[in-house]
C-alpha positions as CSV (number, residue, x, y, z in Angstrom):
1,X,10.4,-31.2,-42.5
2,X,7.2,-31.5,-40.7
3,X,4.0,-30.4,-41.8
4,X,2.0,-28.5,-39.5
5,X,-2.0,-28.5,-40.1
6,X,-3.4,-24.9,-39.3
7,X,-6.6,-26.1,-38.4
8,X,-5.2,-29.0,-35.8
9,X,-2.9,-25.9,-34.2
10,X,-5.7,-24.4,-33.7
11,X,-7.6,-26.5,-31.7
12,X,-4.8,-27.5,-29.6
13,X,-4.2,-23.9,-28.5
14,X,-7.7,-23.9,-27.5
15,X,-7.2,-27.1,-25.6
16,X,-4.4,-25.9,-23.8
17,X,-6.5,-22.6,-23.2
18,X,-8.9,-24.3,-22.0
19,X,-6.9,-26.2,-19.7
20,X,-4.8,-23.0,-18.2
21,X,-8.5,-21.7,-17.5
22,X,-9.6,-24.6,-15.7
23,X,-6.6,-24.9,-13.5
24,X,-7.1,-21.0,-12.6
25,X,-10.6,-21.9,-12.0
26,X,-10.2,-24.4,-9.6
27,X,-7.4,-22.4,-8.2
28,X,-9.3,-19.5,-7.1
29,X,-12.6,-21.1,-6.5
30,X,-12.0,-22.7,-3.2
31,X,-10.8,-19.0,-1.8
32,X,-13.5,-16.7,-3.1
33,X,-17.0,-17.9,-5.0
34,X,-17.1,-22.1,-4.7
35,X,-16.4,-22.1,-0.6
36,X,-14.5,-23.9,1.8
37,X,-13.3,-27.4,1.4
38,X,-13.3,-27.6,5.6
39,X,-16.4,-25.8,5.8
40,X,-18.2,-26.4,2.6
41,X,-19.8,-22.9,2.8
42,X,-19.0,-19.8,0.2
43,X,-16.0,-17.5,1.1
44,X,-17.2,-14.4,1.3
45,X,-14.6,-11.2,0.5
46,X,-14.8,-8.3,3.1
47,X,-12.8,-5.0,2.8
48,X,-12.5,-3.2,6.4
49,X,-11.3,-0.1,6.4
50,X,-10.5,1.9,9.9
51,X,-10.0,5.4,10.8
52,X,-6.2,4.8,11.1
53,X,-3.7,1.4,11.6
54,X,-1.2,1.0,14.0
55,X,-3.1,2.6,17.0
56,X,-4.5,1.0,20.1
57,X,-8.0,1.2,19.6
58,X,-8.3,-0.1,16.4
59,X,-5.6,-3.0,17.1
60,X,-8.2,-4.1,19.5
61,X,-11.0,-3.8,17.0
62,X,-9.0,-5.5,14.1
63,X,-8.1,-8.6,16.8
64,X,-12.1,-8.4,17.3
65,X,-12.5,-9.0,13.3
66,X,-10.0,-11.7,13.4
67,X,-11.2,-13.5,15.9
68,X,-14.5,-13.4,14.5
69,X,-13.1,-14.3,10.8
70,X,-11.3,-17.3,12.3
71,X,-14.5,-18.7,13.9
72,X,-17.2,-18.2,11.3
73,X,-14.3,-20.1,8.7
74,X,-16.2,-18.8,5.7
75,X,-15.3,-15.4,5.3
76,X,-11.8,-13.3,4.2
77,X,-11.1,-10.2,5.9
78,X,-8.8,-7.7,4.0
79,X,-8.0,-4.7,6.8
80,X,-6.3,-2.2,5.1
81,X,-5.9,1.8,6.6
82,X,-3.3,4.4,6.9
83,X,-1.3,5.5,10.5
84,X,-2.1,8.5,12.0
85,X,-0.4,11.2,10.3
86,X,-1.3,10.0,6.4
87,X,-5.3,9.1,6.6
88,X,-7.4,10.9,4.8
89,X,-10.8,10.5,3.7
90,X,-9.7,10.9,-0.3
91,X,-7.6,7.5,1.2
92,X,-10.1,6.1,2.5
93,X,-12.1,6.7,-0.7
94,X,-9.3,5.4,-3.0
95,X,-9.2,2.1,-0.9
96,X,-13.0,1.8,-0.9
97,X,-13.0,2.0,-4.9
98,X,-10.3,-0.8,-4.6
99,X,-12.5,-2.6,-3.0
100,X,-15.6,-2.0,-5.1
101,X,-13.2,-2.5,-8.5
102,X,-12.7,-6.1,-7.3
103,X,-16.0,-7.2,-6.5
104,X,-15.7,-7.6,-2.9
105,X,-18.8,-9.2,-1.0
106,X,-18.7,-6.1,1.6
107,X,-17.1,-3.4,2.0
108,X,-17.2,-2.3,6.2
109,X,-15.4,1.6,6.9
110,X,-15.3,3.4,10.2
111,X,-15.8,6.8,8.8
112,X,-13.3,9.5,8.9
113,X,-16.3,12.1,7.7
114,X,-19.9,11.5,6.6
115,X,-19.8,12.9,3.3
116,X,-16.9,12.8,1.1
117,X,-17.6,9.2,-0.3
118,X,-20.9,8.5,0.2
119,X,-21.7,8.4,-3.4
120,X,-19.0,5.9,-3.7
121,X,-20.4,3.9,-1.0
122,X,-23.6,4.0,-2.7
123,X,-22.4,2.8,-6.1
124,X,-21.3,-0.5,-4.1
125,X,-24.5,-0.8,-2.8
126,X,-25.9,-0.8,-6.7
127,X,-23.9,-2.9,-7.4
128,X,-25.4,-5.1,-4.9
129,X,-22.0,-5.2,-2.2
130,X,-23.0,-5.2,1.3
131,X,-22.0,-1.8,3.2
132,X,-21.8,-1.5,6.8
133,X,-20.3,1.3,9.1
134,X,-18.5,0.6,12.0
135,X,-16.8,3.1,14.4
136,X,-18.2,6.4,12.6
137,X,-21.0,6.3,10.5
138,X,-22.0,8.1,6.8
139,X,-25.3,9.1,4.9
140,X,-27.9,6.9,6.0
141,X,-28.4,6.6,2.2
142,X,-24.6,5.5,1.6
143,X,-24.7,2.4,3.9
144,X,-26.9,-0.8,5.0
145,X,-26.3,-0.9,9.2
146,X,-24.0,1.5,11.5
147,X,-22.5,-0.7,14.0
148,X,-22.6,2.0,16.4
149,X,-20.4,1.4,19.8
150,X,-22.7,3.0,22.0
151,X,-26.0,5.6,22.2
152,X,-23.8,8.7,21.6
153,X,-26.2,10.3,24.1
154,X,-25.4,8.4,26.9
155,X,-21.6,8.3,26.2
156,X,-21.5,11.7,26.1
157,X,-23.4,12.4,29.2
158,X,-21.3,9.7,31.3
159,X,-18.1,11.3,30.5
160,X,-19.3,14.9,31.4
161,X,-21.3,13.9,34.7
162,X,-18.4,11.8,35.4
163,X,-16.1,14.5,35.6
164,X,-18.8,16.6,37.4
165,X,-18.9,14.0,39.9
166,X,-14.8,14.4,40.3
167,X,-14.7,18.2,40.8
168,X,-17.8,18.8,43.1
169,X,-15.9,18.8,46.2
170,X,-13.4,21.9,45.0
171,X,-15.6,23.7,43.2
172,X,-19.4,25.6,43.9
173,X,-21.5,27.7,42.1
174,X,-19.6,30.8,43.0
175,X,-16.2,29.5,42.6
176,X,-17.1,27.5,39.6
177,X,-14.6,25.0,37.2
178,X,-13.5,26.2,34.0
179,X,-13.9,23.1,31.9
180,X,-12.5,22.7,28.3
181,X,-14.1,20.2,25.4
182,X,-11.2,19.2,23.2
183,X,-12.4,17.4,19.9
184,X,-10.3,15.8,16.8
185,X,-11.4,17.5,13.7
186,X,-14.4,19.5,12.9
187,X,-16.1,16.9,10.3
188,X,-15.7,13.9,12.6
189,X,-19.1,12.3,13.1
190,X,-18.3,10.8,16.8
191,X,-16.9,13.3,18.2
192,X,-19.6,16.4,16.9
193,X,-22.3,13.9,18.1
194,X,-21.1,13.3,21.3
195,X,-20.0,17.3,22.0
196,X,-23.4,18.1,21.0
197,X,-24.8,15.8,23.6
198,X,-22.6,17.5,26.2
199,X,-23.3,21.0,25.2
200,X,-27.3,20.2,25.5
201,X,-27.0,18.2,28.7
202,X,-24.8,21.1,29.8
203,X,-27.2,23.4,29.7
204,X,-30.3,22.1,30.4
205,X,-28.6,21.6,33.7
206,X,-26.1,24.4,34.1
207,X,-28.2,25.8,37.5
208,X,-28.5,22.2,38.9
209,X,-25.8,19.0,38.4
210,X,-23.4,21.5,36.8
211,X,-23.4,24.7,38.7
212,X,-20.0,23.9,39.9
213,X,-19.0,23.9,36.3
214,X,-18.2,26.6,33.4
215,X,-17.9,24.7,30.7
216,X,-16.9,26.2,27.3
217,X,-19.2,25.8,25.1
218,X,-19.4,28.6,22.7
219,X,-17.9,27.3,19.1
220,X,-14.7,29.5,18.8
221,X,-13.9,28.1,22.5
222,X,-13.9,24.1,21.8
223,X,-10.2,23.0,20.8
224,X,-9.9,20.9,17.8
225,X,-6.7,18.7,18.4
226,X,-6.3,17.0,15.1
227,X,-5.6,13.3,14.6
228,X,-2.0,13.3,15.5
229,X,-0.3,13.4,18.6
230,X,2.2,15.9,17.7
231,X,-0.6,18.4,16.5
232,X,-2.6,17.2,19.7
233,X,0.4,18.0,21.9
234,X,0.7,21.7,20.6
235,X,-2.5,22.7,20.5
236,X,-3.3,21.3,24.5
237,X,-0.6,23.0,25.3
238,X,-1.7,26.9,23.8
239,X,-5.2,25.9,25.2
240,X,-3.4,25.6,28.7
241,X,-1.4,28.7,28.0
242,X,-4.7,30.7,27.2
243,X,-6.3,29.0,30.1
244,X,-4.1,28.6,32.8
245,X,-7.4,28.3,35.7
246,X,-8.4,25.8,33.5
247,X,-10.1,22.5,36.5
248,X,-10.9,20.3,34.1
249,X,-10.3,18.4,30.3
250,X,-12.9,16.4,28.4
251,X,-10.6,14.6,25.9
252,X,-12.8,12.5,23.3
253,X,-10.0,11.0,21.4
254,X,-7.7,8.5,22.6
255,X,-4.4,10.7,21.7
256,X,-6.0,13.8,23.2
257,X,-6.1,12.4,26.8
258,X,-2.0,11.7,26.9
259,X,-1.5,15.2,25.2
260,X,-3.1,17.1,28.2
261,X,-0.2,15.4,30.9
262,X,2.5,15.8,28.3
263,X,1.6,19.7,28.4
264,X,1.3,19.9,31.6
265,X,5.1,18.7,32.2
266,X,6.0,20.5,29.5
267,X,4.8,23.9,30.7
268,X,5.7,23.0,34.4
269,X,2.5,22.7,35.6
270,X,2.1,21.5,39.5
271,X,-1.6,21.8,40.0
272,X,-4.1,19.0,39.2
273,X,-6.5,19.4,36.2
274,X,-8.9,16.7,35.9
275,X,-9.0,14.9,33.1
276,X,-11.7,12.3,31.4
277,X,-13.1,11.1,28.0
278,X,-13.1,8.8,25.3
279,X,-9.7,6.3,25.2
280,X,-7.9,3.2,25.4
281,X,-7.6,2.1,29.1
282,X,-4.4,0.4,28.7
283,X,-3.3,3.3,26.8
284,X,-3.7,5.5,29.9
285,X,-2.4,3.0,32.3
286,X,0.7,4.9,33.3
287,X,-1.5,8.0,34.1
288,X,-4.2,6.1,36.2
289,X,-1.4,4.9,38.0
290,X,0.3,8.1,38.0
291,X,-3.3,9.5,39.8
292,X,-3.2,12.4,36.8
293,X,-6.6,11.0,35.9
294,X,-9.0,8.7,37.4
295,X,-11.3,7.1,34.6
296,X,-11.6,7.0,30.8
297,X,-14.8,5.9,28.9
298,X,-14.9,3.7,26.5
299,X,-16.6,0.5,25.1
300,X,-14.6,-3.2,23.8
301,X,-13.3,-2.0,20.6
302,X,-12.5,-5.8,20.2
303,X,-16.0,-7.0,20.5
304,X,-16.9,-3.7,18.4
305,X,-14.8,-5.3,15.4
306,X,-16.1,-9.3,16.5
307,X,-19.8,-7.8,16.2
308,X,-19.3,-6.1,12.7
309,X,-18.0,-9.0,11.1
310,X,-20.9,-11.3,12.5
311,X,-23.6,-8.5,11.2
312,X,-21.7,-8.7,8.1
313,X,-21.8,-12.2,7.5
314,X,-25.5,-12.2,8.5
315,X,-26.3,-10.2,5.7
316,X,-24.7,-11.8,2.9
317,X,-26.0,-15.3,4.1
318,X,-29.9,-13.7,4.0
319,X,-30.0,-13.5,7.6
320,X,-30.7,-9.3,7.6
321,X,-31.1,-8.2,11.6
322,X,-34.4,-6.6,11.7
323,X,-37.1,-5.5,14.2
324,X,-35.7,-3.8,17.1
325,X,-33.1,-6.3,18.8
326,X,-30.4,-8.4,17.2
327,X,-29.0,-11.6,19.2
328,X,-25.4,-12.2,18.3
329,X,-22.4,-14.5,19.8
330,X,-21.9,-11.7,22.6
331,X,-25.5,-11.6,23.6
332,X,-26.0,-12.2,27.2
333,X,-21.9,-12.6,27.7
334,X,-19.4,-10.5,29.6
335,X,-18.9,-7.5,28.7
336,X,-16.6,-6.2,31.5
337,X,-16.5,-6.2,34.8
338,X,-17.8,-2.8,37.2
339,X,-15.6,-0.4,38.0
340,X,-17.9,0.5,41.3
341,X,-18.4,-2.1,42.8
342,X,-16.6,-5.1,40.6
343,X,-19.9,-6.9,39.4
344,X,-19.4,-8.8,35.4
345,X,-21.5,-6.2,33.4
346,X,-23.3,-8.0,30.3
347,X,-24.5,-7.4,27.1
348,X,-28.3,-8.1,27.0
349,X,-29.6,-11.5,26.3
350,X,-32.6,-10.2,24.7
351,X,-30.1,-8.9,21.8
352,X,-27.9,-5.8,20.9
353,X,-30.8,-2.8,20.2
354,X,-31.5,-1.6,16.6
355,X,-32.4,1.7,16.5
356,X,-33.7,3.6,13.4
357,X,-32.2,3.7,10.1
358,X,-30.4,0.7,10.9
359,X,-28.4,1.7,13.5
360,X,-27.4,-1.1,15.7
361,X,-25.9,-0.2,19.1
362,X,-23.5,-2.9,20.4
363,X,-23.6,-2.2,24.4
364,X,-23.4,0.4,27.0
365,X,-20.3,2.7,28.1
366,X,-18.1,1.4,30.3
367,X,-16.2,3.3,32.9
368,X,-12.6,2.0,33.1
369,X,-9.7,2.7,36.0
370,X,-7.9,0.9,37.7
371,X,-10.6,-1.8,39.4
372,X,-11.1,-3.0,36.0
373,X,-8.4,-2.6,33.4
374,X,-7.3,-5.9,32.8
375,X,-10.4,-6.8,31.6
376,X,-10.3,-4.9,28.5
377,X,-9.4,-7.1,25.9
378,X,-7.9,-6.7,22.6
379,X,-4.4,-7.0,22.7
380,X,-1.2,-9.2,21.7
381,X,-0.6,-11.0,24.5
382,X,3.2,-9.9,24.8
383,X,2.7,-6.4,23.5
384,X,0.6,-3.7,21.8
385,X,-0.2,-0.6,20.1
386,X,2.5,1.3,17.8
387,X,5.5,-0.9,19.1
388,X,3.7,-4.4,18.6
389,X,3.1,-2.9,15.0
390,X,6.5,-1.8,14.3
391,X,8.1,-5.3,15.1
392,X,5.3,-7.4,12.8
């Protein structure tokens, strides 16, 4: 019978403890803390979280961050979200703490409101992670740089004079458009800003640019459509059944532009009602072709999502933008092409401009139809949006 010596089991277990720790060292190390064997830089961990997955916008912006993760080779994105119909900002909260309980490097959100998590946002600051908005922003206090995708000013303003522009010849001052502002939800940062922009361009001008126009403005008259389509769909449709003279829609979601045609055929609706705002061109393809609308404003949501994760990476390398311009890879490259007169529109060379509080604006507005379409980019090749996702 053998004899086993306490002492020597001992330190064998701690050898082989040891050993098992080691081998879990070098396991993890080359994906997170010690860096990249092809690269030889540090790995950083980022947690991006969007409004919502499995939507067109914000498949283009997460092909933006993957692009960008792929060519900067030292950093891994985690994108997690929920569709449509489940976000929530107590989700979004719950995957931010996630992200905070794990130590990540950054943590990057497109806001869904600018309150509810802010303190949580701000504990991963203390904690010395790297916070960045994208998309939507929070507290100024609850993040280091907004990545906005425009001035919301000068969004705003485009989408409104644009549709100015489309009913002057139908309309005058005494036979004057009604004109509806349909919203998502009442907290959501974007959309407040920019209908705030509208409502004090609106009527700073109301005798002059927009005396054709009647545009309802008055807070119990703006129709918040939700984030869904199916909510979207039902409550375009009682606006049009409150409304029927109404000329003309300024949608500023992309799933509140298709609800205003799929009332209209619902309700049997022959005459035209102008339609413009904030969505996905491709999106909106059949109804640009279709002639139900002639424009939609937007941005590159893929060069949104590229931008972010270069700012991102800036940061935890020690490279913070500052001053009042930030060069980046897209800085002085195409950002679409005109849809006037077909000229390559670019971002400036001098840098994307940083505003105050660390606001960082990553071009201007682009006007999209039918001139310029294909050269929004963002997109499987074969496919996209909610069917592309549901085959993955």
């Amino acid at each position: 019978m053998a004899i086993i010596n306490p002492t020597k089991e001992a330190d064998m277990k701690r050898a082989i403890s040891t050993i098992l720790a080691l081998m879990l060292l070098v396991a993890v190390v080359p994906l997170f803390a010690g860096g990249s064997e092809e690269t030889g830089k540090d790995v950083y961990r980022v947690g991006v979280i969007p409004k919502f997955i499995a939507e067109d916008y914000f498949i283009a912006c997460e092909n933006g961050f993957r692009t960008a993760e792929a060519e900067l080779g030292n950093v891994k994105v985690d994108w997690v979200g929920d569709t449509m119909s489940q976000t929530s900002a107590a989700n979004q909260k719950n995957y931010i703490q996630s992200f905070i309980d794990r130590e990540y490097d950054a943590i990057l959100v497109s806001a869904l409101d600018p309150e509810s998590y802010a303190d949580t946002l701000r504990e991963a600051r203390e904690m010395g992670i790297v916070v960045i908005t994208w998309d939507a922003d929070v507290n100024v206090s609850a993040r280091d740089f907004f990545i906005n995708q425009v001035d919301f000013d000068e969004f705003a303003i485009t989408i409104l004079r644009g549709l100015a522009d489309e009913l002057k010849d139908d309309y005058s001052s005494s036979n004057k458009a009604p004109v509806a502002l349909v919203s998502t939800t009442t907290d959501a940062p974007n959309q407040n800003a920019w209908i705030a922009a509208m409502v004090r361009d609106y009527k700073n001008n109301k005798d002059t640019k927009y005396s054709h126009l009647n545009v309802m403005v008055d807070s119990d008259q703006i129709v918040y459509a939700g984030n869904d389509q199916g909510t979207a769909d039902e409550k375009i449709k009682s606006l049009l059944i409150a409304n029927p003279d109404i000329a003309g829609v300024v949608a500023l979601s992309s799933n509140t532009i298709p609800a205003v045609a799929s009332a209209r055929d619902q309700l049997g609706l022959t005459r035209d009602i102008a339609v413009t705002g904030g969505g996905v061109p491709e999106t909106l393809r059949g109804d640009l072709e279709a002639g139900r609308m002639a424009s939609v404003i937007l941005w590159q949501p893929f060069d949104l999502g590229y931008l972010t994760l270069h700012v991102a990476v800036d940061i935890l390398e020690g490279n913070t933008p500052s001053g009042d311009r930030h060069k980046s890879p897209l800085s002085g490259t195409s950002q679409a092409v005109s849809a006037v007169d077909g000229e390559p529109m670019t971002y400036a060379e001098q840098g994307h401009i940083i505003k105050s509080d660390n606001e960082m604006i990553l071009g201007l507005p682009i006007v999209w139809n039918l001139r310029n379409i294909d050269h929004f980019r963002g997109y499987p090749e074969a496919d996209h949006g909610m069917e592309y996702f549901l085959k993955k």
